[in-house]
C-alpha positions as CSV (number, residue, x, y, z in Angstrom):
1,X,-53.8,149.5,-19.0
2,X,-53.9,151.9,-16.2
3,X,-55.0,149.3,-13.7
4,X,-52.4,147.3,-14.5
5,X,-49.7,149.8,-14.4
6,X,-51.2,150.7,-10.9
7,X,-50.8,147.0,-10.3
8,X,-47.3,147.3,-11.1
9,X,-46.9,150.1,-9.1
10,X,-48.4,148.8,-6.3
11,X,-46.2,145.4,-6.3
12,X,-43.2,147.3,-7.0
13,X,-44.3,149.5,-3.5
14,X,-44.9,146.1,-1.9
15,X,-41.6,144.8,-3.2
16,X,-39.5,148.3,-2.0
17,X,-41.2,147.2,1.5
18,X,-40.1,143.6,1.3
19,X,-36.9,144.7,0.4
20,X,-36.9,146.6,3.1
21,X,-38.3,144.8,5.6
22,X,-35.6,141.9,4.4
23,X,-32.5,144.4,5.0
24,X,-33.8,145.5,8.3
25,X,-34.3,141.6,9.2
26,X,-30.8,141.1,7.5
27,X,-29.0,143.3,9.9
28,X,-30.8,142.3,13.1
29,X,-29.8,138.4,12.0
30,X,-26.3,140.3,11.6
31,X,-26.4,142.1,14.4
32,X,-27.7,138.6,16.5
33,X,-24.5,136.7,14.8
34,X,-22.1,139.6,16.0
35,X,-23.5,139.0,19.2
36,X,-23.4,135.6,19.0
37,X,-19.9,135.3,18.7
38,X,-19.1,137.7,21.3
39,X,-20.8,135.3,23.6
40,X,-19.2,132.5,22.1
41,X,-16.2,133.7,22.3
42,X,-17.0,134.8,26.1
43,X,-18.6,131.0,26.7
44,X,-15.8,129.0,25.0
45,X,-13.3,129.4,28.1
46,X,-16.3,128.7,30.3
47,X,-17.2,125.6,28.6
48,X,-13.5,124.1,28.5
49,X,-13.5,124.6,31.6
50,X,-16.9,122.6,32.5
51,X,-15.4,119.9,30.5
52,X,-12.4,119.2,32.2
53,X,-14.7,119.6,35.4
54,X,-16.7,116.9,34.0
55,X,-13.8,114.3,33.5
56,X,-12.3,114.7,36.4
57,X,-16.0,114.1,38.2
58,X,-15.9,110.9,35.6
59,X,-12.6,109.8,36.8
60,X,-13.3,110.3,40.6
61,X,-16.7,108.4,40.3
62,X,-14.7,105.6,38.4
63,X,-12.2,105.8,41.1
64,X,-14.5,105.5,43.9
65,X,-16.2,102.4,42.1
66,X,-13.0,101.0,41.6
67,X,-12.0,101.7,45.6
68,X,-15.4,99.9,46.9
69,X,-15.1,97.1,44.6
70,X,-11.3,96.2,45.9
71,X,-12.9,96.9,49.2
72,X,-15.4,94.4,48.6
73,X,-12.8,92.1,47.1
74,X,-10.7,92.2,50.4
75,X,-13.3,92.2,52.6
76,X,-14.2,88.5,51.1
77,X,-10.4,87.6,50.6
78,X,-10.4,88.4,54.7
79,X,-13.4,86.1,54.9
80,X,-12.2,83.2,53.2
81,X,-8.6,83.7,54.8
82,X,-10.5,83.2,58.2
83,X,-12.9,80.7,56.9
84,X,-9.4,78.4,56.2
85,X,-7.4,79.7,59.3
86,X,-10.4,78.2,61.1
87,X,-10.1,75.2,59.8
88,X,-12.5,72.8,57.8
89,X,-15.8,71.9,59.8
90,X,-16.7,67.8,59.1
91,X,-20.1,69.0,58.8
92,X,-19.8,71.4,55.8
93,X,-16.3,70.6,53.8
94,X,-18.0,71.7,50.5
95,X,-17.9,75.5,51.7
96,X,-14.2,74.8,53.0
97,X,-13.1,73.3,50.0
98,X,-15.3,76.2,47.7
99,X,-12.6,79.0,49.5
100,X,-10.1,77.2,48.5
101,X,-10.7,76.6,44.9
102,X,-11.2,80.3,44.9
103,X,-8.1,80.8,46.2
104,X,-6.0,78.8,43.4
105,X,-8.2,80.2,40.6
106,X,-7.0,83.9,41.5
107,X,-3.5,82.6,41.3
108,X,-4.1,80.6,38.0
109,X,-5.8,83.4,36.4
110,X,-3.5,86.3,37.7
111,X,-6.3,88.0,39.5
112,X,-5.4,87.9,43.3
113,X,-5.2,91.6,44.6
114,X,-2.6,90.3,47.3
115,X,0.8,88.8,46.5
116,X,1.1,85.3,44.8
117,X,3.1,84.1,47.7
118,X,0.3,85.4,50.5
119,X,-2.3,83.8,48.6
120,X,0.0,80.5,48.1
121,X,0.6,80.7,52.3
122,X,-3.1,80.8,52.5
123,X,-3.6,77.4,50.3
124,X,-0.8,75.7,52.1
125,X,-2.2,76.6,55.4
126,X,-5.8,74.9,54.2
127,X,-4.8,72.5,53.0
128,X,-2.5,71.4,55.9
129,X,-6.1,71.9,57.8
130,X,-7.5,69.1,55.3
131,X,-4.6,67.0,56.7
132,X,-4.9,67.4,60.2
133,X,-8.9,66.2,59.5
134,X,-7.6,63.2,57.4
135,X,-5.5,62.2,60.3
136,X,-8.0,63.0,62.9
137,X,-10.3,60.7,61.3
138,X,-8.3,57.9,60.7
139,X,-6.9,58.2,64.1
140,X,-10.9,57.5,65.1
141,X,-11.2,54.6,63.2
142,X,-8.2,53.2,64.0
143,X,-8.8,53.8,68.0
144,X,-12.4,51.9,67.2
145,X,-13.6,48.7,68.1
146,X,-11.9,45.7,66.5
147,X,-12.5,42.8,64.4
148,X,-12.1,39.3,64.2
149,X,-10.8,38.7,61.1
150,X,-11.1,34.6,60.7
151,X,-14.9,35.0,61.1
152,X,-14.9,36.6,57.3
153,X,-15.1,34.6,54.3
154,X,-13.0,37.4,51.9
155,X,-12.1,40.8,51.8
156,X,-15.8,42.9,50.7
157,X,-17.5,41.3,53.9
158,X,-15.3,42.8,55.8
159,X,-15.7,47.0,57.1
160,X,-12.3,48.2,58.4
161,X,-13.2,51.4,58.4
162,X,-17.2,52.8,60.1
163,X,-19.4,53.4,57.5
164,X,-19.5,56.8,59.5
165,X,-16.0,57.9,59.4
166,X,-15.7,56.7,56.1
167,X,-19.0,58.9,54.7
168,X,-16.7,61.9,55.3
169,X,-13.2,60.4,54.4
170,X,-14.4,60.0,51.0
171,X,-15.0,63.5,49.8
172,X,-12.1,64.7,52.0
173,X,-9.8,62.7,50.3
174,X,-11.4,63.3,46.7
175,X,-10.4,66.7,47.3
176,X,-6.8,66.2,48.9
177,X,-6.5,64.8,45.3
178,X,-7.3,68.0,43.8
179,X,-4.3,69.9,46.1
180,X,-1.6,71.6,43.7
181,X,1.7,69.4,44.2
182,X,4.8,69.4,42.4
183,X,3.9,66.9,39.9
184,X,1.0,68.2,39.0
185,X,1.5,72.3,39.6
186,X,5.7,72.9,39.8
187,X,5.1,76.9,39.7
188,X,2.0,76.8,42.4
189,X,3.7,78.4,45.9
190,X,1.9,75.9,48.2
191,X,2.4,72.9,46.1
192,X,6.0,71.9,47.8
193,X,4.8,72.2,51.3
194,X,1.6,70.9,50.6
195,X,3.2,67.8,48.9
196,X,5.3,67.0,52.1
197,X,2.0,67.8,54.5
198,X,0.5,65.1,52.4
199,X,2.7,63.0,52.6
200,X,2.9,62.9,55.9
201,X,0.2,62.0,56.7
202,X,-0.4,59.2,54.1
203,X,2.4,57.6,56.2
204,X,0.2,57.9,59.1
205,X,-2.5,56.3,57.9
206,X,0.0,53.2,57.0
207,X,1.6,53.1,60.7
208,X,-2.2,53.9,62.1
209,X,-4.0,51.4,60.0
210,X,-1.1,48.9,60.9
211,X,-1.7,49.3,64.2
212,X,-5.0,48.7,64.5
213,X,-4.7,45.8,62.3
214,X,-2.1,44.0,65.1
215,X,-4.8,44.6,67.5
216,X,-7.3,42.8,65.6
217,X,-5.0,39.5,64.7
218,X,-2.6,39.8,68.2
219,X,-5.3,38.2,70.4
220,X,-6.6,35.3,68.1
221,X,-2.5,34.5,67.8
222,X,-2.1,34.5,71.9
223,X,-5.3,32.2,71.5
224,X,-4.0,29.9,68.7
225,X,-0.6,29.5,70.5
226,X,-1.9,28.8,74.2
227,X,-4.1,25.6,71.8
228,X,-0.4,25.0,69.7
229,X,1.2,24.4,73.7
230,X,-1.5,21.9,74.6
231,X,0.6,19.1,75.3
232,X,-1.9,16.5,74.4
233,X,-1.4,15.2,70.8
234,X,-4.9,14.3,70.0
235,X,-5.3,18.0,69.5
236,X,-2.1,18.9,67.1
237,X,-4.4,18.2,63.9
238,X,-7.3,20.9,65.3
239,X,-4.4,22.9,66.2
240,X,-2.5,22.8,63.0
241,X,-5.9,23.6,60.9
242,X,-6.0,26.7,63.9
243,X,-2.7,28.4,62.2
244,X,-4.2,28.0,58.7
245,X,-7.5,29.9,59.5
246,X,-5.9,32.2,61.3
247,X,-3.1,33.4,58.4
248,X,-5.5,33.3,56.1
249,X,-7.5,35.5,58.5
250,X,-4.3,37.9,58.2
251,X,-4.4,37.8,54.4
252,X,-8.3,38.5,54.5
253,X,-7.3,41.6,56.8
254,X,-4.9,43.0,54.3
255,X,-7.1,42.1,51.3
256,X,-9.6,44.3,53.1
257,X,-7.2,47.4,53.9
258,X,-5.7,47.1,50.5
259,X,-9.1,47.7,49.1
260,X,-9.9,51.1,51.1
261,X,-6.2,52.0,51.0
262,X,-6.9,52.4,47.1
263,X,-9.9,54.7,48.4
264,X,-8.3,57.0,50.9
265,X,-5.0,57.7,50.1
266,X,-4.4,61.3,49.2
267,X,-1.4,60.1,46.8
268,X,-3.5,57.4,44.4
269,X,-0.7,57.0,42.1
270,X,0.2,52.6,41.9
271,X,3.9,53.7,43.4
272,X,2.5,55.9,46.3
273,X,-0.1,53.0,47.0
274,X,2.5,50.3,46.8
275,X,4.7,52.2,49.3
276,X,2.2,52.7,51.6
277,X,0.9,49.2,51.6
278,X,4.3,47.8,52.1
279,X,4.6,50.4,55.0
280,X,1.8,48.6,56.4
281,X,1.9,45.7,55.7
282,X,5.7,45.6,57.3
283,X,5.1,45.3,61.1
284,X,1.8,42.4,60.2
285,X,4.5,40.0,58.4
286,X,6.3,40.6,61.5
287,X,4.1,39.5,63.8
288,X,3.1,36.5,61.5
289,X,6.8,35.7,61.3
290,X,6.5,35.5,64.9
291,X,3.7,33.5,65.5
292,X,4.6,31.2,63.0
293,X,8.1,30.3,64.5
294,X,6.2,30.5,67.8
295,X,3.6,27.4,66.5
296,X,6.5,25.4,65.5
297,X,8.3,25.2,68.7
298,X,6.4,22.2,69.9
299,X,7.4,20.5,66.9
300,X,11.1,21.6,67.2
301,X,11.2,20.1,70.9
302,X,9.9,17.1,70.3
303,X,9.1,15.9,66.8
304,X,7.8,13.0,67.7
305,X,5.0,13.8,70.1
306,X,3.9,16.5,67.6
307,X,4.1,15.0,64.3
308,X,0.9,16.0,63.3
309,X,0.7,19.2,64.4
310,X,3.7,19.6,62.0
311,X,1.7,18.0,59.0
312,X,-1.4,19.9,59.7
313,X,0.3,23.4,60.1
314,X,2.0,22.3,56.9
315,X,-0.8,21.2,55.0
316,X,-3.3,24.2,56.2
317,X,-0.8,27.0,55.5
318,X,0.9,25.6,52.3
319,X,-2.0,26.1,50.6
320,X,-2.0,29.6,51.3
321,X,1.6,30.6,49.9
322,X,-0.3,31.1,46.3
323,X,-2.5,34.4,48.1
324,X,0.3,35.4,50.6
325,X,2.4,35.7,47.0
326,X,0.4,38.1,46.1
327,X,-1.5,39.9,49.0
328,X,1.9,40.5,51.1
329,X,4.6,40.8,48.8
330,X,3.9,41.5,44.9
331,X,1.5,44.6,46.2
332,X,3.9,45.7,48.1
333,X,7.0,45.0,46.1
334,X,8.3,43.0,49.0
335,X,11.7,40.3,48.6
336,X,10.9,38.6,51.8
337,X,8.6,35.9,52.2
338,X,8.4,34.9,55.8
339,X,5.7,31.9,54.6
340,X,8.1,30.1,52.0
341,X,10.4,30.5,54.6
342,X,8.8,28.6,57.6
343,X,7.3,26.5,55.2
344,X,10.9,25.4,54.1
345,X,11.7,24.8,58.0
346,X,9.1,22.5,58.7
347,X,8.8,21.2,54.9
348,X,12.0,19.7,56.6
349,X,10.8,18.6,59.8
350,X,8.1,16.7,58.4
351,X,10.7,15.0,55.5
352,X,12.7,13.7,58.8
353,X,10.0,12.8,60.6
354,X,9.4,9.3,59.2
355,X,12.9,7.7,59.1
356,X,12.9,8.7,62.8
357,X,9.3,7.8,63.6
358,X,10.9,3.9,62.5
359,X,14.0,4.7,64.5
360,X,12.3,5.4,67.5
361,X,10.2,2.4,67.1
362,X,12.8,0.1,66.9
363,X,14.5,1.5,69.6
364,X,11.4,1.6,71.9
365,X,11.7,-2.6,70.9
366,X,15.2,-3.1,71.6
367,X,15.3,-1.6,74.7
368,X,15.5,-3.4,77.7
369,X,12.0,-2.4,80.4
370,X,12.7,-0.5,83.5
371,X,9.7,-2.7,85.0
372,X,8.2,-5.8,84.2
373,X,5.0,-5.3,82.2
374,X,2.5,-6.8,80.4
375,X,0.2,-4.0,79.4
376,X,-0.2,-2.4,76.2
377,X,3.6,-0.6,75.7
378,X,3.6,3.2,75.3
379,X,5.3,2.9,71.4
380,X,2.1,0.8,71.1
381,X,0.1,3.6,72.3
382,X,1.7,6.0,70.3
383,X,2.1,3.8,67.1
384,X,-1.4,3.0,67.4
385,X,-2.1,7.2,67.4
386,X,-0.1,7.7,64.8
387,X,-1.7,6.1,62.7
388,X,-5.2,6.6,63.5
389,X,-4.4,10.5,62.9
390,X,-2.5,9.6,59.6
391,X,-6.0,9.4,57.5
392,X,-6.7,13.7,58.8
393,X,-3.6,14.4,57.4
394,X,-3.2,11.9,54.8
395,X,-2.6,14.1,51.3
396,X,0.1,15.8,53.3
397,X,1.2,12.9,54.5
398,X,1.4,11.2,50.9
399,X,2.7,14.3,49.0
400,X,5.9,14.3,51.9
401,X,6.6,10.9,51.0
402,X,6.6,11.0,47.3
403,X,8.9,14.0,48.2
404,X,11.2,12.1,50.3
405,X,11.3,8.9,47.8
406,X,9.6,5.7,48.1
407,X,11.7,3.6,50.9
408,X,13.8,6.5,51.7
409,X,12.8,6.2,55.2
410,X,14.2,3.0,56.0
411,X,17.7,4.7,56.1
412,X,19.1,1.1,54.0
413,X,17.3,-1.0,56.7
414,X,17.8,-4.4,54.1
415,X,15.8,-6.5,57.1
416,X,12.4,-5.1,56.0
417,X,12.7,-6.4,52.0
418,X,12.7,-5.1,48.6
419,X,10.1,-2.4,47.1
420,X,8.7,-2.2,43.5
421,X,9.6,1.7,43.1
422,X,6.9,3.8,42.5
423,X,5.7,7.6,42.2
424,X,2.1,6.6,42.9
425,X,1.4,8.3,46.0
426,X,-1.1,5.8,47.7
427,X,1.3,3.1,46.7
428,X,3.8,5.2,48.3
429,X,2.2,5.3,51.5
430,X,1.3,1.9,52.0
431,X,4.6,0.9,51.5
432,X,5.5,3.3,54.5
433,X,2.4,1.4,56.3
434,X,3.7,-2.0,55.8
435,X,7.3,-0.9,57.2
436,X,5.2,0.8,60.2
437,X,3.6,-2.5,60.7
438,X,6.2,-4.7,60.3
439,X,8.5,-2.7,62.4
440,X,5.9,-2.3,65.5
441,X,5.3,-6.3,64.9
442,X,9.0,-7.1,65.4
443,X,9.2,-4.2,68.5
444,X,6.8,-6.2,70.2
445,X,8.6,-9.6,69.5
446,X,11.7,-7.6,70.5
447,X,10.3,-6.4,74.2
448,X,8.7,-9.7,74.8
449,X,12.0,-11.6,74.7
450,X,13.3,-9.1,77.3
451,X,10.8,-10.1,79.9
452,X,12.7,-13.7,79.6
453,X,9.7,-16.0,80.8
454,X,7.4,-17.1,77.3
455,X,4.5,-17.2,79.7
456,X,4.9,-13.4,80.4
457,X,6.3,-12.7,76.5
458,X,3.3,-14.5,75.3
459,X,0.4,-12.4,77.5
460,X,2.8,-9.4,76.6
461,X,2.4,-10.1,73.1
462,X,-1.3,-10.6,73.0
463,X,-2.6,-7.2,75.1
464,X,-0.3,-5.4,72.5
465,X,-1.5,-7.4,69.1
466,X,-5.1,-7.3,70.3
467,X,-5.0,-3.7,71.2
468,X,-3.8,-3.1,67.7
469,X,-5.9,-5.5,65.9
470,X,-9.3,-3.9,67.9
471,X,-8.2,-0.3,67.3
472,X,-6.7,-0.9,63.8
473,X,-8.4,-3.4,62.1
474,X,-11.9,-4.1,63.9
475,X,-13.1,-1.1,65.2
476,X,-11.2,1.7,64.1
477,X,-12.0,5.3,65.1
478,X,-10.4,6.6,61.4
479,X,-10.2,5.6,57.9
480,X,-6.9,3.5,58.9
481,X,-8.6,0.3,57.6
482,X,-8.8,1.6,54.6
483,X,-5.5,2.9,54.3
484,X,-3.2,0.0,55.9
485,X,-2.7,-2.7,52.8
486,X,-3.8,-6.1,52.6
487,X,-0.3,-7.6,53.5
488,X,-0.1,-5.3,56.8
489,X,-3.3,-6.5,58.0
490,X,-2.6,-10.6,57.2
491,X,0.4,-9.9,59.1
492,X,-1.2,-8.3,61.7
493,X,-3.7,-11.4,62.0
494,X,-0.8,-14.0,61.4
495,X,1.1,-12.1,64.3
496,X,-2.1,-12.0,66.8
497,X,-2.7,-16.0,66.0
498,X,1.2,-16.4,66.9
499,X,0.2,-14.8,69.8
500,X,-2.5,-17.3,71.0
501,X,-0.9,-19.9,70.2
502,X,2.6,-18.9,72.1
503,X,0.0,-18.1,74.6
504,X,-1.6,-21.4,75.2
505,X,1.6,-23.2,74.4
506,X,3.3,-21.4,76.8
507,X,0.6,-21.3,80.0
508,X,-1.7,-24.4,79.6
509,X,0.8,-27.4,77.5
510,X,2.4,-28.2,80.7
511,X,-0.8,-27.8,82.3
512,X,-2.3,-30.3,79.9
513,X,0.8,-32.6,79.6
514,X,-0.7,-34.0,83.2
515,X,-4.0,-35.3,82.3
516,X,-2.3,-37.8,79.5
517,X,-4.6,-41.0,79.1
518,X,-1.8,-43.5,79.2
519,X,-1.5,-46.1,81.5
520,X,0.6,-45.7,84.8
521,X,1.3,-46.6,88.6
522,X,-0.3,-45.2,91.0
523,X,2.2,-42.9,91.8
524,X,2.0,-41.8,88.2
525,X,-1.4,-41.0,88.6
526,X,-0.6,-39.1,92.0
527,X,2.1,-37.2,90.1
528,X,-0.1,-36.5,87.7
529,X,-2.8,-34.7,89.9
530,X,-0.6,-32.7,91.7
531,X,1.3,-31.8,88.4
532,X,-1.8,-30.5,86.8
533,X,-3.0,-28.7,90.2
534,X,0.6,-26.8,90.7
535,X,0.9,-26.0,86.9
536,X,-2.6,-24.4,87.6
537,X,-1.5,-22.7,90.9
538,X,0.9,-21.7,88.5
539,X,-0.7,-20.0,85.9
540,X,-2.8,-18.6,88.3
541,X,0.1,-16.7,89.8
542,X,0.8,-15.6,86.6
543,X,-2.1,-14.1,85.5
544,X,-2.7,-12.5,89.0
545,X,0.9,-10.2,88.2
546,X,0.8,-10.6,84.8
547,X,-2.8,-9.7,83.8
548,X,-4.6,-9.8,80.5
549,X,-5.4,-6.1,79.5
550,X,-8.4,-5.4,81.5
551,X,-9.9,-2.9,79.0
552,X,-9.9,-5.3,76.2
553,X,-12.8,-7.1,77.3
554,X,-13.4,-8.8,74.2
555,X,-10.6,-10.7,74.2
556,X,-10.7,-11.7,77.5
557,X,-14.5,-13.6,77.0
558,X,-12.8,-15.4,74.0
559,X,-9.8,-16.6,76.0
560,X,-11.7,-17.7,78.7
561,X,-13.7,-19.4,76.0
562,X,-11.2,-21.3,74.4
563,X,-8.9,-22.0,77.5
564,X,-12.3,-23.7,79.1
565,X,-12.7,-25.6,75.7
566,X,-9.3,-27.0,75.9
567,X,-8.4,-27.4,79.6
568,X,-11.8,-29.1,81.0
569,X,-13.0,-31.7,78.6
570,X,-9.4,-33.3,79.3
571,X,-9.0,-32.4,82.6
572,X,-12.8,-34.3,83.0
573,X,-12.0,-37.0,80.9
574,X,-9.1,-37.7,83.6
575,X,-11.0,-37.4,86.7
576,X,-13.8,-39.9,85.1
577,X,-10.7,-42.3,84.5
578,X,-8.7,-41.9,87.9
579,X,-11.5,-41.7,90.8
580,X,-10.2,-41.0,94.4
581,X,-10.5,-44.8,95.2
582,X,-8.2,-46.1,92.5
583,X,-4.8,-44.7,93.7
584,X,-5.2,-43.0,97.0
585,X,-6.7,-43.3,100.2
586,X,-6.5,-39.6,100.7
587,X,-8.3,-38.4,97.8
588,X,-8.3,-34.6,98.8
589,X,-4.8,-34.4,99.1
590,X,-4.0,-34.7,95.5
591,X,-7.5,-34.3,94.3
592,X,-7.9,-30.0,95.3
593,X,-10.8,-28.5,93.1
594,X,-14.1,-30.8,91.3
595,X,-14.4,-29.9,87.7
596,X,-16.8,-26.9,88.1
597,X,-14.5,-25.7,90.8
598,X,-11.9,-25.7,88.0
599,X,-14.0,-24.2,85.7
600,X,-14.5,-21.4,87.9
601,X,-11.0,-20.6,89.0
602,X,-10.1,-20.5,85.1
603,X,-12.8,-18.1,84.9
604,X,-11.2,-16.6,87.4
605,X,-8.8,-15.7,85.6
606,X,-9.7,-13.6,82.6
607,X,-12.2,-11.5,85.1
């Protein structure tokens, strides 16, 4: 019991010290939160103060940050505003074109640190500087070598532009596209001015492009037009089939720009394209207009020397109106149509050209010779020409007479018969063949009168129907055979046959009309000789100044032929009957030439 108590006692001593301890403790930690205070309340001002020190060393870091980054900005707003007052380098567009597409997205996005307006100046200015490149590049290829435009088959063959020039035209121009304009940006500052920059110089290309193109067809048009003004027909058909290659060489030229106008225009819109092209394509139809009225003239001065030239340029170019329809005026919108036009002209000129062709003919008959002449007449000539050339130009030639109607030509000439009407056009044209025929037939009959003497008419007649017949008929250098009808060529051979026989009629009846077998006097017999040898002193004379046609060989071999057949199997038969003895004693006198000596002289005359 008295342990515990002292137990007690002893915790209650430990407790009294715990308690103490605890007060003690209590007013230190009192004494430590008096103090505590005090110094807060001496640190508070202190700390507010440290604070605001802090935020303004915040705000003047931010604001230094914020100072080098504008700095930075402009320093690379400077740098691009150089890069594009410079101007775009061929070499390296994409770094050009990367400054400016910087540019517009600060002033689509609001975040330019200049002006709008500065930054718009800058835009315009570039892409003026895109321009000036454009137009410097097509002015290169434009100031390059030319080409020859009939020595391409179509458009794709053909490289208007270098491959070179073209490698940077591209790109350029796929940007130029990409320019703000009005249509596309209307509150962009640089999309006004750099719609009229643009502009610009699309219509340089067009008046660049056009000139270069009249440098490539202006020399093959001198060329064609110094062959048109070749006086010699035989090359009107060549020179007719010239114009057609070489306007369809135009067309193949604007095919070809058309194609890489589509490519390089800045504008690409089909209304922008269809101005330009017409803006090129004006001062070529001028030029072609030219030419074309040039390579008539020789028809319009003489028609009938250059009736085929006429057919051929009509026939070659005609069939061209179908592309010139649409290459020079529906892409470019264009009224005029300067083909249709000189088609229409000599569409004409060909019409009229047959009823004259037959008027000329007769008149070439009818008229009376300046000189007495037995060679192959010019209208024979130039019939004979006529119509060996018809067969080149012969579908043009048929399609222009269905046009003008069958038998219009003979202008109600009722001497040349009736027709069966018809819109067949190879019945068509032989019925214009037989008139050609028939008229040249009677021409000749016509002239040969005029030279008055039937010994003359009749070797007239023969050169000419023999010259025909050989060139028409028996060896012809066309298809002309084929084309001239059956009736034309019996005519033809019943005419020639006329010939001969006028021929022989006319030279060697009166020759023959000595060496009769009937019974006479002496004297008779005397008459007779000389008769025959002064009808053949005769008909030598004539032949000496009225020749046979010395080129037509043939027929001179089958004259000489026939006239030996026919003069010396009489003329021996007489000689055999009446010897010298019988009626004379002075044979030679009446007696001038043996047999073979007349053989020989007749001969003579168809060397």
């Amino acid at each position: 019991m008295d342990d515990d108590n002292a137990q007690i006692e002893l915790l209650e001593q430990h407790l009294n010290k715990t308690s103490q301890i605890s007060q003690r403790m209590t007013n230190i930690l009192s004494k430590f939160d008096t103090r505590l205070i005090r110094l807060e309340k001496s640190i508070s001002p202190l700390h507010s103060s440290t604070q605001s020190l802090t935020r303004i060393a915040d705000n003047i870091d931010k604001t230094i940050q914020a100072i080098d980054r504008i700095a930075a900005r402009q320093e690379g707003v400077a740098a691009e505003e150089a890069l594009i007052l410079r101007g775009p380098n061929p070499q390296h567009l994409r770094s050009y074109f990367d400054a400016i597409e910087r540019l517009n997205a600060q002033i689509a996005f609001g975040s330019a640190e200049r002006s709008v307006k500065d930054t718009g100046r800058v835009i315009e200015t570039g892409g003026k500087k895109l321009c000036q490149l454009y137009t410097k590049l097509v002015a290169e290829a434009s100031a390059g070598p030319t080409v020859d435009p009939e020595s391409y088959q179509s458009a794709p063959q053909m490289q208007p532009i270098p491959p070179h020039v073209l490698s940077t035209l591209e790109p350029l121009v796929a940007f130029m596209r990409t320019l703000p304009v009005p249509s596309t940006h209307p509150t962009h500052p640089a999309s006004y001015g750099l719609s009229a920059a643009l502009k610009d110089c699309q219509a340089g290309y067009a008046e660049m492009r056009a000139g270069w193109a009249k440098k490539c067809i202006e020399p093959t048009s001198k060329r064609l037009l110094e062959r048109v003004e070749n006086k010699d027909a035989g090359g009107d058909v060549e020179s007719g089939r010239l114009l057609g290659r070489w306007v369809a060489g135009v067309l193949t030229l604007a095919e070809a720009e058309h194609n890489i106008m589509e490519r390089l225009l800045p504008f690409s819109s089909p209304q922008a394209l269809q101005s330009t092209y017409a803006s090129f394509i004006s001062p070529i139809c001028t030029l072609v207009s030219g030419v074309l009225s040039a390579a008539h003239a020789p028809v319009r001065r003489s028609l009938s020397a250059h009736v085929f030239l006429a057919f051929t340029q009509y026939s070659s170019v005609s069939a061209l109106q179908p592309r010139w329809d649409v290459v020079m005026r529906q892409r470019a919108a264009r009224k005029e149509n300067e083909l249709a036009e000189s088609l229409h002209s000599l569409r004409a000129i060909c019409l009229r050209s047959f009823p004259e062709f037959l008027a000329d003919l007769r008149a070439a008959g009818s008229a009376i010779p300046m000189t007495l002449s037995v060679g192959v007449a010019d209208f024979t000539l130039s019939t004979v020409k006529y119509l060996e050339m018809l067969p080149q130009v012969q579908d043009a030639v048929s399609t222009a007479l269905k046009t003008l109607g069958d038998g219009n030509w003979r202008m109600g000439d009722a001497s040349l018969g009736t027709l069966q009407p018809t819109t067949d056009e190879d019945a068509i044209l032989e019925h214009y063949l037989h008139d050609v025929m028939t008229i040249l037939i009677r021409a000749l009959e016509g002239r040969a009168r005029a030279l008055k003497r039937a010994q003359t008419g009749s070797i007239f007649m023969l050169n000419n129907l023999s010259y025909i017949r050989t060139n028409i008929l028996l060896n012809p250098r066309s298809a002309i055979d084929d084309l001239l009808p059956a009736q034309s060529q019996d005519a033809l051979n019943a005419a020639f046959r006329q010939a001969k026989n006028s021929y022989f009629e006319a030279n060697w009846s009166p020759l023959l009309s000595n060496l009769g077998e009937g019974k006479g006097s002496r004297q008779v017999v005397k008459d007779q000789w000389t008769g025959f040898f002064d009808g053949l002193a005769e008909v030598a004379t004539t032949h000496q100044a009225f020749p046979l046609n010395k080129q037509d060989a043939e027929l001179r071999e089958k004259l000489a032929e026939e006239v030996n057949n026919l003069v010396m199997p009489a003329f021996q038969r007489f000689s055999s009957r009446h010897q010298a003895a019988d009626f004379t004693k002075n044979p030679s006198k009446y007696i001038r030439a043996t047999p073979e000596e007349v053989a020989q002289q007749i001969r003579g005359f168809f060397r």
